[in-house]
N, C-alpha and C positions, 0 to 999 in steps of 0.2 A: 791746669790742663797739661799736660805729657803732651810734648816736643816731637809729637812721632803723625807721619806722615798717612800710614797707610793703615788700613783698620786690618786686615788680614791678608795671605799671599795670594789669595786669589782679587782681592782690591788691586792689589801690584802687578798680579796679571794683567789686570784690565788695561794701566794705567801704563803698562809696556805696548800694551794691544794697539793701544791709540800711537804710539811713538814708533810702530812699526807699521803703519795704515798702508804706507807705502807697499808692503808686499800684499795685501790683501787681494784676493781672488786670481792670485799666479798657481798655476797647477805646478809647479815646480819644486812648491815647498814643502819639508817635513822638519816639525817643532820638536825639539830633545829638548827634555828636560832632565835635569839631573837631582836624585834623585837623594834623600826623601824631599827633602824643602823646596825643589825646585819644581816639584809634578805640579799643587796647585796652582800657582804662575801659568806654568806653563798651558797647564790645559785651557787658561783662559785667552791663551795669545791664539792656541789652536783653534779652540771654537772661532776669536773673532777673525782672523782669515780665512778661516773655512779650511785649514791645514789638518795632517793626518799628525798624531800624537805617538809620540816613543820617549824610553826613557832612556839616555846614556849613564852610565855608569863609570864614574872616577872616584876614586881610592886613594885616603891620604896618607901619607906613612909616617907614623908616629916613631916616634926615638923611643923605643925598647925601655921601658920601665917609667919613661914620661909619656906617653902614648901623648897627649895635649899637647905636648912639643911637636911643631909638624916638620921633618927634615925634605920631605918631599910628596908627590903624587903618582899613582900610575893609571892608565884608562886606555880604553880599549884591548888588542893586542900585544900588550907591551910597551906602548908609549909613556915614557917619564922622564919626569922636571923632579932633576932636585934642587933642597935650597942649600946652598952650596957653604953660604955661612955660618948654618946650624952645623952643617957636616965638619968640617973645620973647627968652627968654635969646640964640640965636642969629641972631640978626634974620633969621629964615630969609622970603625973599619968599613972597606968597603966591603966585606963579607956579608955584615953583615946588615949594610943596605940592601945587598942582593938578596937576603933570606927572606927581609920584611916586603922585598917588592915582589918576592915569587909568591909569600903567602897571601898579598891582598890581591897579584895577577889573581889569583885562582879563585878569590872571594868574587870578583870581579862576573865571572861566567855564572859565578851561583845565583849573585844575587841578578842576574838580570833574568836567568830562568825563572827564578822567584816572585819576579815583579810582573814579567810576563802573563806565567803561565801558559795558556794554549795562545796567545797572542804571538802573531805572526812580526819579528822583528822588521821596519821601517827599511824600503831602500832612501838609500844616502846618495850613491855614485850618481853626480850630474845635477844634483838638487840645489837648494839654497836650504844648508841646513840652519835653524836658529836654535841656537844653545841657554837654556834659561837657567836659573838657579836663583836663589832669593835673596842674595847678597853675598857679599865676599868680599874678606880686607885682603888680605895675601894674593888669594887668586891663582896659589898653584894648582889646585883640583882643574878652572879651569883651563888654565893653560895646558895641563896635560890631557883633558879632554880636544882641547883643540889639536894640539899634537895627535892626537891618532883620531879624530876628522878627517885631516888631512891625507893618511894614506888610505881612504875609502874615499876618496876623490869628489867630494862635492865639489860644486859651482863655484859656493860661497860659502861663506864660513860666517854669520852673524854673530855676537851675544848680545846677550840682551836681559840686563840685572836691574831689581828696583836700586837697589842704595850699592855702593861702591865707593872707595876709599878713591881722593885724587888719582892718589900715584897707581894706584891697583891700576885705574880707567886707562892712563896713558900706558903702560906696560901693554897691556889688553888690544890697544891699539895697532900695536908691532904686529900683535900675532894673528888676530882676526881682519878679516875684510871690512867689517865692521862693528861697532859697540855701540850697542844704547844704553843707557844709564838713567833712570827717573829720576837720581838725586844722587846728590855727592856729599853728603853728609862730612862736615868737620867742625873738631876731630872726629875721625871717625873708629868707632871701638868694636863694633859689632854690628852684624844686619840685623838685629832685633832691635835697636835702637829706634826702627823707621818704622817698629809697626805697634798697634795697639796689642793684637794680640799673635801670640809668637807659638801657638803651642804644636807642640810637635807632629810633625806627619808620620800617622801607621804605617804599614807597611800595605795594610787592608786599603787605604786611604789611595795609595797609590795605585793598588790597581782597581778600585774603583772609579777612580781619575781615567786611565786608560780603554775602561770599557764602554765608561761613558762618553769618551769622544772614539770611542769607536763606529758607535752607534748614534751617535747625534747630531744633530744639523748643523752645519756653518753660523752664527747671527748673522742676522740679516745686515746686510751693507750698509753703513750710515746710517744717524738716527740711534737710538739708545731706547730700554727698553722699556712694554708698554704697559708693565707694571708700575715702573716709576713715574714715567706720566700720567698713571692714571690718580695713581698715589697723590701727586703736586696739584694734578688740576680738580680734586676731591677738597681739598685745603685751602687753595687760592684765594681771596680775598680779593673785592675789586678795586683799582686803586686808578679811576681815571686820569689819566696823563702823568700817573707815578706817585699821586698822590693819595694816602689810605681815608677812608672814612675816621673822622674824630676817635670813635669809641675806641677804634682798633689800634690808632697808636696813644689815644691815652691809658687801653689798658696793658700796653710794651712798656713804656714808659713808668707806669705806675709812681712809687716814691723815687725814682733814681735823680740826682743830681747833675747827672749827667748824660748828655745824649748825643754821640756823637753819631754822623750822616757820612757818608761818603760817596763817590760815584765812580764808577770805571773808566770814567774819563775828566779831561780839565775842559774841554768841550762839545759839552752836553748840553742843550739847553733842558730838557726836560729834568736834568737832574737839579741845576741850580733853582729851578722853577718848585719840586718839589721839598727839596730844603728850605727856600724862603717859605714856601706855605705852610710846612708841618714847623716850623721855627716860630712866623706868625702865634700859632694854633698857642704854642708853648708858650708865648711869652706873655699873651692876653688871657688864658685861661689855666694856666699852669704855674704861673708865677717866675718863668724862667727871667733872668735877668742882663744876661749876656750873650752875646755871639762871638765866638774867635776862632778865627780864621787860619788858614795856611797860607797865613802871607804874612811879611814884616810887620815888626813891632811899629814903627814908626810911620810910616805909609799907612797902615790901619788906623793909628791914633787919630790921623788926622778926621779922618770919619767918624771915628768916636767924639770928637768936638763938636762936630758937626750938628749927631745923631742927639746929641743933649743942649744943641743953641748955645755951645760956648767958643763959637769961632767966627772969623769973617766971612766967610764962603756964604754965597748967597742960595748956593744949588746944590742938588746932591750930585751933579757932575763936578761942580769944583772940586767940593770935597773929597772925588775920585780920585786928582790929577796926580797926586805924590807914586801912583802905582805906574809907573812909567818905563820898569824894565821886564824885560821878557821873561813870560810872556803876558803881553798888559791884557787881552782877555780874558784873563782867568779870573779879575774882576772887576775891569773896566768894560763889563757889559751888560745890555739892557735887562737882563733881569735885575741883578745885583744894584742897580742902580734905583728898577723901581723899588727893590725891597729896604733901602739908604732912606728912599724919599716917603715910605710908609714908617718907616723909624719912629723919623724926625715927628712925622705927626701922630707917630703913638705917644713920642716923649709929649710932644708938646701939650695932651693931654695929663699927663700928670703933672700932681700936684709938687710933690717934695723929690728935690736931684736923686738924693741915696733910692729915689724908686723908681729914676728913666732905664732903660735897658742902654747897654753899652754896645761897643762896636770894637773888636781886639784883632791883634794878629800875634800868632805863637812862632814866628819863624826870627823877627829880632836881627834883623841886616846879617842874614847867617851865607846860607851857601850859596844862591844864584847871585848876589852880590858878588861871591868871590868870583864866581865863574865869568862874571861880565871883565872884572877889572883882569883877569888872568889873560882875557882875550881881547880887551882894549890895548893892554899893554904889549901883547906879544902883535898885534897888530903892524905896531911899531916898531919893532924891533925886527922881526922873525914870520911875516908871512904864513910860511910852508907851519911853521909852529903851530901859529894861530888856527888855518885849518885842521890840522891834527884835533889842536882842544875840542873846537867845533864837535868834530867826528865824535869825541870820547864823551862828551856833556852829553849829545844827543840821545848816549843809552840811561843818563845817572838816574833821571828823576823815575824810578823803577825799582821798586820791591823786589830783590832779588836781581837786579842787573848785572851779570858777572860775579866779581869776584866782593861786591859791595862794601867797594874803595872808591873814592872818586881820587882817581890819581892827581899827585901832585903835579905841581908844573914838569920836575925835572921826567920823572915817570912819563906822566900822559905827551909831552911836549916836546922833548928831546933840548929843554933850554937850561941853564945852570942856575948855578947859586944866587948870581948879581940879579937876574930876576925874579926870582923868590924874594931877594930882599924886597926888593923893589914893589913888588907886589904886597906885599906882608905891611910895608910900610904903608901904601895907600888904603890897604882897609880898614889899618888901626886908627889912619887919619879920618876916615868915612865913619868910623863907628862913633868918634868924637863928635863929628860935625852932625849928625842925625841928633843924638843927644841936644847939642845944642839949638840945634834949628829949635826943636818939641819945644824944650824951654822956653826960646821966645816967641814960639807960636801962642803959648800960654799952659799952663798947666792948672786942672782946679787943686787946691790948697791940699786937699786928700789925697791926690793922683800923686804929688810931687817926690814923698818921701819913698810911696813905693816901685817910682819908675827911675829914682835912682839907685834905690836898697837892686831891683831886676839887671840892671846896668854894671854897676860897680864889679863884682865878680868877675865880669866875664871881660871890662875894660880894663882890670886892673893886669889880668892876663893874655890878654887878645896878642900880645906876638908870639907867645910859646900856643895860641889857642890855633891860631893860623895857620902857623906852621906842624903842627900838627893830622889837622884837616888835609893839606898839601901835602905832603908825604907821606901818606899812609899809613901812617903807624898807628892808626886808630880806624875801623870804621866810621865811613862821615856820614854813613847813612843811620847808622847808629847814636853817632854824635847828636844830631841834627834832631832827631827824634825824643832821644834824651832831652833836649831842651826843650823842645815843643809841650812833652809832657811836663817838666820840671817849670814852664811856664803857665801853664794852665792851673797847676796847683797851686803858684802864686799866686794869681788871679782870683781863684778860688776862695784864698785866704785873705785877698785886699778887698773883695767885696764884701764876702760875708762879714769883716768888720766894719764896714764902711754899712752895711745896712741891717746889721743887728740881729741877726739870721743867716743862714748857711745860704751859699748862692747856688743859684741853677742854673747853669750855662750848656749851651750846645755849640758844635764844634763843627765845623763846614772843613773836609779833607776828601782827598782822593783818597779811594778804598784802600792803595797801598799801606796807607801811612792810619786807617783807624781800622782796616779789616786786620786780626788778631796774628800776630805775624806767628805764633806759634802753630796753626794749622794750616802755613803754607810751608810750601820747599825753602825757604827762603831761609828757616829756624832751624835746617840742617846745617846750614854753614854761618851759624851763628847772631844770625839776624835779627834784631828787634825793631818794632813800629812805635808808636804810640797808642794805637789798641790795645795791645798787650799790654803796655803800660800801664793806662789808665784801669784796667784788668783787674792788672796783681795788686793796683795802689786804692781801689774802691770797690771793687768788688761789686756786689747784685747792685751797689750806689751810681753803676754806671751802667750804659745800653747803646748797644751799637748797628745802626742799620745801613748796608749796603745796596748798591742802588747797580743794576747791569743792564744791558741792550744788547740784542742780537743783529742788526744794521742800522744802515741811517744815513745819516752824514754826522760831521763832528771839524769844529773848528781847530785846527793844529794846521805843522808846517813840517815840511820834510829834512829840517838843517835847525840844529839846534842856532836862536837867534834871529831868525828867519821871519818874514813878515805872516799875519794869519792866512789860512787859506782853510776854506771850508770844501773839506771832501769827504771823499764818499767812506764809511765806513764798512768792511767789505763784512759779508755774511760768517757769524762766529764759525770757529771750526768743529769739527766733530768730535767728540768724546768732551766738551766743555757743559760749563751749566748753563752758559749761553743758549748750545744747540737745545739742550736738555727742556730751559724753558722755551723756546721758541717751539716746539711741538709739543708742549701745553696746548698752545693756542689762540691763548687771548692777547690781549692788545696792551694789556699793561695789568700787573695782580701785586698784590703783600701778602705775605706768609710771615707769620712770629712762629719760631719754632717751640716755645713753650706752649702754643696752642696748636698745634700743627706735629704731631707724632710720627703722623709715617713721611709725612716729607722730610722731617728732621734726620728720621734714620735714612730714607735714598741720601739725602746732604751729606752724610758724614764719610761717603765715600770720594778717595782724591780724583779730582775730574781737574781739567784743565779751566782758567780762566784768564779770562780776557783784561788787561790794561795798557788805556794808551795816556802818557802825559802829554806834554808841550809839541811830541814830535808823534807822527803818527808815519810809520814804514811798512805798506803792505808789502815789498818788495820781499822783506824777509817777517813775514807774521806773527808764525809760528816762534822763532826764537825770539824777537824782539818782544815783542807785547804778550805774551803768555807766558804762565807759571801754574803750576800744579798746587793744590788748595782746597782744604775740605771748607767747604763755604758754610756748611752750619754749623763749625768752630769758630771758625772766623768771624761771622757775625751774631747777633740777637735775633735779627729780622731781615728780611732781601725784598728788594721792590724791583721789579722785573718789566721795563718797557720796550716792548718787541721792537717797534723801528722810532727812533729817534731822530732830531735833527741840532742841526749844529748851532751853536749858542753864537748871536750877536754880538759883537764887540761894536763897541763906541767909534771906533775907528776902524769904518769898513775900507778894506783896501781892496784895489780892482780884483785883485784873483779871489778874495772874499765873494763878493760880488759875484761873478761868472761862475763858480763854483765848478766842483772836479764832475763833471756827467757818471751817475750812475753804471754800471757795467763794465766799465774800462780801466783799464790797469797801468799805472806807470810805468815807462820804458823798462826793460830787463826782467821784467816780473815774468 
């Protein structure tokens, strides 16, 4: 599947449309588009503010016999940027800069009579103009569009680009009042890179673009349109409380070996509710033989003991206790515990071990371990540090969070060398002692050779692994995901010889980390999950469903660390598939888009979606917890529960309890 964003420029319209909501229904505004690539975008920003549509016209100057080589731009009146290192590097005379800017000036006036036609040019002076175009690495076109903006005196000066090179964006910044950007692709080589399809705009195109937003309605204000819901709730399947009828997910399912579940949150109850039941479903009539988790290796094991009668724990609460760092509801809660304690007595009906179902975790004392001792240790030392970390954890666990690095200490913290060691040295000691604890808790005779063959590798380098992670110099979101997957495969590989047959396991993860990172923004700047993984390494052998809610409440905390608190989950935003499904209608549906056509193709356009981990910030929404995401790449199948509520933890704490009141917003919001 191609790592591109947007299915076409008018998808990238939309998907700017939404990132510009904010000016919607100001009479103030008139949408430029620049032209050709930029009219479709743009006519989609036009319609959905209800703006009046023009094209601007900027002009690139190619170097005389390289034309591809660009020295500079001109637009408008006479306004130009040249690139001043082209001109230099090539000792290009200034003659004859001047010839090539008087012959594209003059191109300039033609082609915008040309585009026009009998269309009456747009006033500017006093407006909020928005400048579109469909990407751009350089960005001198627009910058010299914005330059002669300027002397027709608009209000404001917006742009507003699907894909954009880093450095292009902050450049851009200087010169307009504002810039929005749907993606920042890196590296970045081309704005055809973000799209599926790239083909060229006529000149016909254009102004058939302009006639038609000359003549046609605003979209209506919020809400999305009611072909596509009618599309979605034509296909919908009922899936009471998130959970699909039998037929429907054993014919998703089909032969795949693998099926991973996901959910838009770490506290959901309805989501964990509907993974143990379709997992249930799989493992009694499917033959699935494992569940692994996004939670450590070691802390899982012990439930896996458990879940086959080969440990002391009398309960499937004890068996919980090793999950004891933040955030311990993610699965020290009452569902995950009834589904431990229906296990235990699935196992306990069969006959032969190699045929109980097992209990795993794919994360192997990795990254919130480091994070704890990063911030136990700076506790001690460094205070103001320690809160710093805090601040910087609370965006990591996030698909696409920034720049998806979890900064080192020195980076995130402002603390030196002596604690990196410092710290480097306690989790190579922690990774030892976990090892050992497992051992003497018992291992079965089969487990042993392959829970240190999983081990060894990663002990024998865990100071260079560490420190790595901490410094950047690797994605750790990356990292982290690489192993999750490279453990699963293990897994894969110790069961199915251990039961003489290929194994079938399903996978319990937030949608970050098994929706396909390649049809999120996220895969512009590099990104991989373990969907995608499990993807490119099994192919139709694997099946992936994502699980979302439009409100509710949801168990999190506002400070990474922080004790649970169940609050209120605020109503998805507009242009998202959240709002999308929530004006469906119903109360809970499944859609396989291999049986489902026309929702497939509404899906495959980028809409916003919604994830909240461990910390949940309506203060800041939109940036924090949303990302852009063709969700029928992403997924196999979506299970869609309109209002949800927040997932029990074992340990209800007072503000658990009392819970955040509906309707009300945290201070500063």
């Amino acid at each position: 599947m191609p790592d591109r964003l947007f299915r076409d420029r008018r998808d990238a319209g939309r998907a700017l449309a939404g990132l510009l909501d904010h000016y919607r229904g100001r009479h103030d505004l008139v949408v430029l588009a620049l032209p050709r690539g930029g009219a479709p975008a743009g006519y989609e920003v036009a319609r959905a503010l209800g703006a009046p549509l023009d094209v601007f016209v900027a002009r690139k100057l190619g170097v005389p016999g390289q034309e591809d080589l660009v020295m500079g731009a001109i637009a408008g009146d006479g306004a130009l940027v040249l690139n001043d290192d082209v001109i230099r590097g090539l000792a290009i005379p200034p003659e004859v800069v001047e010839h090539v800017a008087g012959w594209e000036g003059r191109e300039i006036t033609r082609w915008e009579r040309h585009f026009r036609q009998d269309l009456t040019p747009r006033k500017v002076h006093g407006r909020v103009a928005i400048l579109v175009d469909d990407g751009l690495a350089t960005g001198v076109a627009v910058r010299a569009a914005i330059k002669a903006l300027r002397r027709l005196g608009p209000a404001r000066v917006v742009v507003a680009l699907p894909a954009a090179s880093e450095a292009t964006y902050e450049e851009l910044e200087v010169e307009a009042d504002e810039v929005v950007c749907a993606t920042t692709p890196s590296p970045f080589f081309s704005a055809d890179q973000s799209y599926w399809d790239f083909t060229e705009v006529t000149v016909e195109d254009v102004r058939d673009l302009l006639r038609a937003s000359a003549t046609s309605a605003p979209a209506r204000a919020g809400g999305q349109g009611r072909a596509e819901i009618t599309a979605i709730r034509s296909e919908a399947l009922p899936a009471d409380e998130g959970i699909p009828a039998p037929e429907a997910l054993f014919d998703l399912v089909g032969d795949a070996h693998l099926v991973l579940i996901g959910g838009s949150s770490h506290g959901t109850h309805e989501f964990y509710a509907a993974r143990a039941a379709m997992t249930r479903r799989l493992i009694e009539e499917k033959g699935f033989c494992a569940v692994a988790v996004q939670a450590d290796w070691p802390d899982a094991y012990r439930v896996n003991r458990y879940v086959q009668g080969l440990s002391q724990d009398a309960t499937a609460e004890e068996a919980l206790r090793d999950f004891q760092r933040f955030p311990t509801w993610m699965w020290r809660n009452a569902v995950v515990l009834d589904f431990v304690g229906w296990l235990r007595e699935h196992n306990d009906r069969v006959l032969g071990h190699s045929d109980k179902a097992g209990f795993y975790g794919l994360d192997l004392y990795e990254i919130h371990r480091a994070m704890y001792e990063v911030i136990t240790y700076l506790e001690g030392v460094d205070p103001a540090a320690a809160a710093r970390a805090r601040e910087r954890y609370a965006c990591f666990d996030h698909l696409g969070s920034g720049d998806g690095q979890m900064y080192g200490i020195t980076a995130a913290c402002g603390a030196g060398e002596d604690c990196e060691d410092e710290v480097v040295r306690r989790l190579v000691e922690l990774r030892r002692q976990a090892m050992d604890s497992a051992r003497r808790q018992g291992l079965p005779a089969e487990d042993e050779l392959f829970y240190a063959e999983l081990n060894a590798a990663a002990t024998k380098t865990a100071d260079e692994h560490y420190r790595s992670m901490f410094s950047g110099r690797v994605s750790s979101w990356n990292l982290r995901d690489h192993h999750m997957a490279d453990t699963l495969d293990a897994l894969a590989v110790h069961l199915g010889r251990r039961r003489g047959r290929p194994a079938k396991i399903v996978v319990w993860a937030h949608n970050a980390h098994v929706g396909d990172a390649r049809a999120t923004e996220a895969a512009c700047r590099g990104e991989i999950n373990l969907g995608q993984l499990a993807r490119e390494r099994h192919g139709s052998g694997c099946r992936i469903i994502g699980l979302t809610t439009y409100t509710g409440t949801v168990t999190a905390t506002d400070l990474w660390g922080g004790p649970a608190e169940r609050k209120w989950l605020r109503p998805a935003l507009s242009d998202s598939d959240e709002e999308l499904f929530h004006e469906v209608g119903q109360k809970a549906f499944f859609i396989s888009f291999t049986a489902a056509p026309r929702s497939a193709d509404v899906l495959r356009s980028a809409r916003l979606e919604r994830m909240v981990a461990a910390v949940y910030r309506p203060q800041s929404e939109r940036r924090s917890h949303y990302f852009r995401a063709r969700l029928r790449d992403q997924f196999d199948a979506v299970i869609h529960v309109d209002e949800t509520r927040a997932v029990e933890p074992l340990e209800r704490t007072a503000r658990w309890s009392r819970g955040e009141i509906p309707g009300t917003d945290p201070p500063g919001l």
